[in-house]
C-alpha positions in Angstrom: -34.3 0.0 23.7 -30.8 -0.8 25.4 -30.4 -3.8 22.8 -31.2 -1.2 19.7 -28.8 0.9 20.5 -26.2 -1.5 20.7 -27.3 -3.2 17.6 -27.4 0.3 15.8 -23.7 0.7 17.1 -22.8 -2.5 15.3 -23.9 -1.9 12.2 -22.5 1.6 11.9 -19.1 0.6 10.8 -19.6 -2.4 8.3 -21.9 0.3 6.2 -18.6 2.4 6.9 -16.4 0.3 5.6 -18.6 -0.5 2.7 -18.8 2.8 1.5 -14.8 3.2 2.4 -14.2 0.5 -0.1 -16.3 2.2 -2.6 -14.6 5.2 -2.7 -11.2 3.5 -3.1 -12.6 1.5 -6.1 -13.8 4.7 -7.2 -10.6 6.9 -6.7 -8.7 3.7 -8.4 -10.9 4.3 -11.3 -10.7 8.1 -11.8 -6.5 7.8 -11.3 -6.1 4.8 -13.8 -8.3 6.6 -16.4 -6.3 9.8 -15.8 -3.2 8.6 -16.3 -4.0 6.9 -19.3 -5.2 9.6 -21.1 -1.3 10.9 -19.7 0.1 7.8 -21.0 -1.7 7.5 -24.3 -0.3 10.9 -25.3 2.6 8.9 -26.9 0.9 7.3 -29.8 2.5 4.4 -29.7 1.0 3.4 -26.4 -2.3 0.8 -27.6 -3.1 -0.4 -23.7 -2.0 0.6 -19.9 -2.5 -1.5 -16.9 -1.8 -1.2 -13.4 1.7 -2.6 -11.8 1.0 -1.2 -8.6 -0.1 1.5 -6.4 0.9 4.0 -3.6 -2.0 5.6 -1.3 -1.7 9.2 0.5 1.1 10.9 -0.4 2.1 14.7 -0.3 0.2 17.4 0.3 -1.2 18.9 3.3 -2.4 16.2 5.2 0.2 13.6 3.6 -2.8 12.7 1.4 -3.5 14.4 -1.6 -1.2 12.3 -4.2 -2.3 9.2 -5.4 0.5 6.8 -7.4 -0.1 4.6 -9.9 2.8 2.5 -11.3 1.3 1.6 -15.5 3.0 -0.7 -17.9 2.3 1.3 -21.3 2.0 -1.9 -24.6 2.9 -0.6 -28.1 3.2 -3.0 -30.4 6.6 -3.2 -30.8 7.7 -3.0 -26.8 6.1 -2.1 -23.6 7.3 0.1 -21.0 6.8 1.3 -17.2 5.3 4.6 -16.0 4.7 6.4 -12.7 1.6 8.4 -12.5 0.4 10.6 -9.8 -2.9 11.6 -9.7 -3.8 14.6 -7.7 -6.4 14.0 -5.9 -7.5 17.6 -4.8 -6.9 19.4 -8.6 -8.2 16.0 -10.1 -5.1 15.9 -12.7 -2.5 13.8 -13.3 1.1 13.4 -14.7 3.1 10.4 -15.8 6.8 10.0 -16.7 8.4 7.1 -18.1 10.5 5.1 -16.5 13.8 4.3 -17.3 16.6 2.0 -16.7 20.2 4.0 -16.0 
């Protein structure tokens, strides 16, 4: 019984992580697809993809704000945008980003 136990114990926190990875998969999905439909507001904008990305910020707990750095093609240039999705209100809101 001793030896369940401890083999029970063991195999708690590799389902944990499992599912820990699925819900940042998941949470990368919903922000990305967000912010696109932000991004894609300009017209011009034919495909986004992800630069980068900054986890738990703001908020609270210092969590609710996800950021998404997006590099927005058009066919005649491409530009940068920083996206933060909300992770409580499930929104989001992108601004371009420009050079001074």
């Amino acid at each position: 019984m001793r030896y369940f136990v401890i083999a029970a114990a063991l195999l708690v926190p590799c389902t944990t992580l499992a599912s820990s990875d699925d819900a940042w998969n998941d949470l990368a999905k919903t922000a990305k697809a967000a912010c696109t439909v932000e991004i894609k507001k300009d017209k011009n904008i034919t495909a986004v993809s992800v630069g980068g990305t900054v986890l738990g910020i703001g908020g609270k707990n210092d969590d609710q704000f996800y950021a998404l750095v997006l590099k927005g093609n058009a066919k005649a240039y491409s530009t940068q945008y920083l996206c933060l999705y909300d992770k409580v209100a499930k929104t989001a809101t992108a601004s371009e980003v420009t050079a001074p």
